[in-house]
C-alpha positions as CSV (number, residue, x, y, z in Angstrom):
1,X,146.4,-24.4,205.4
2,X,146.9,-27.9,204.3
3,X,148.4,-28.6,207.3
4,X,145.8,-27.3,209.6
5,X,142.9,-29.4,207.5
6,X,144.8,-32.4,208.3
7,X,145.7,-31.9,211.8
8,X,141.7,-31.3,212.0
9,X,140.8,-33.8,210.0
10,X,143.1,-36.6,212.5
11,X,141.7,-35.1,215.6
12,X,137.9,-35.4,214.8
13,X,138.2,-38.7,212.6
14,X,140.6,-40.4,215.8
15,X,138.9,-38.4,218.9
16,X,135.4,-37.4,217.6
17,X,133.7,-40.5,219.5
18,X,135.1,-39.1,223.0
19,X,134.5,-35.1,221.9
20,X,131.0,-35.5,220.5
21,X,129.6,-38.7,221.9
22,X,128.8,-40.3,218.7
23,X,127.7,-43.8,219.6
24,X,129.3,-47.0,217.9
25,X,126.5,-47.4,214.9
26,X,126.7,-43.8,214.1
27,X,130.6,-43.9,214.5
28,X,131.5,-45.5,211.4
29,X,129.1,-43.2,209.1
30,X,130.3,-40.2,210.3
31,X,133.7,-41.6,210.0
32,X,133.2,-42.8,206.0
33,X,131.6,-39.7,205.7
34,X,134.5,-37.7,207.0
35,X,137.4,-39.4,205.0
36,X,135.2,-39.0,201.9
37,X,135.0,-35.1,202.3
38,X,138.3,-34.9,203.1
39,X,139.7,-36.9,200.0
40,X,136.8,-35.3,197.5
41,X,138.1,-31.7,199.0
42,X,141.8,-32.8,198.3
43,X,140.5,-33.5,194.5
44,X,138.5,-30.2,194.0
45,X,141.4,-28.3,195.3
46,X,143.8,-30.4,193.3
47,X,142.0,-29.1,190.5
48,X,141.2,-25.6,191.0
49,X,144.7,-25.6,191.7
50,X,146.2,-26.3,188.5
C-alpha cells in the first residue's frame, strides 16, 4: 500500500501539470500542498502504527 501511495504521489507531483492543466502560479501551491499531505500522512500513519 505504501508503495502504491508513492508511485501516486510521483506521478501527480512530476505529471499533474500535463494531466490536469494546472497553470504555472497554481503549480507550485498544489505541489507544496501535495508533498505536505504526503509527509503529514507518513507521520499520522507512523504513529497509529506503533
Amino acid at each position: 500500500m505504501v508503495g502504491l501511495a508513492a508511485a501516486l504521489f510521483l506521478g501527480v507531483f512530476g505529471y499533474g501539470n500535463e494531466i490536469f492543466g494546472w497553470s504555472q502560479y497554481t503549480l507550485h501551491e498544489v505541489q507544496l500542498a501535495l508533498f505536505l499531505s504526503f509527509i503529514l500522512g507518513i507521520l499520522c500513519g507512523y504513529k497509529t502504527k506503533g
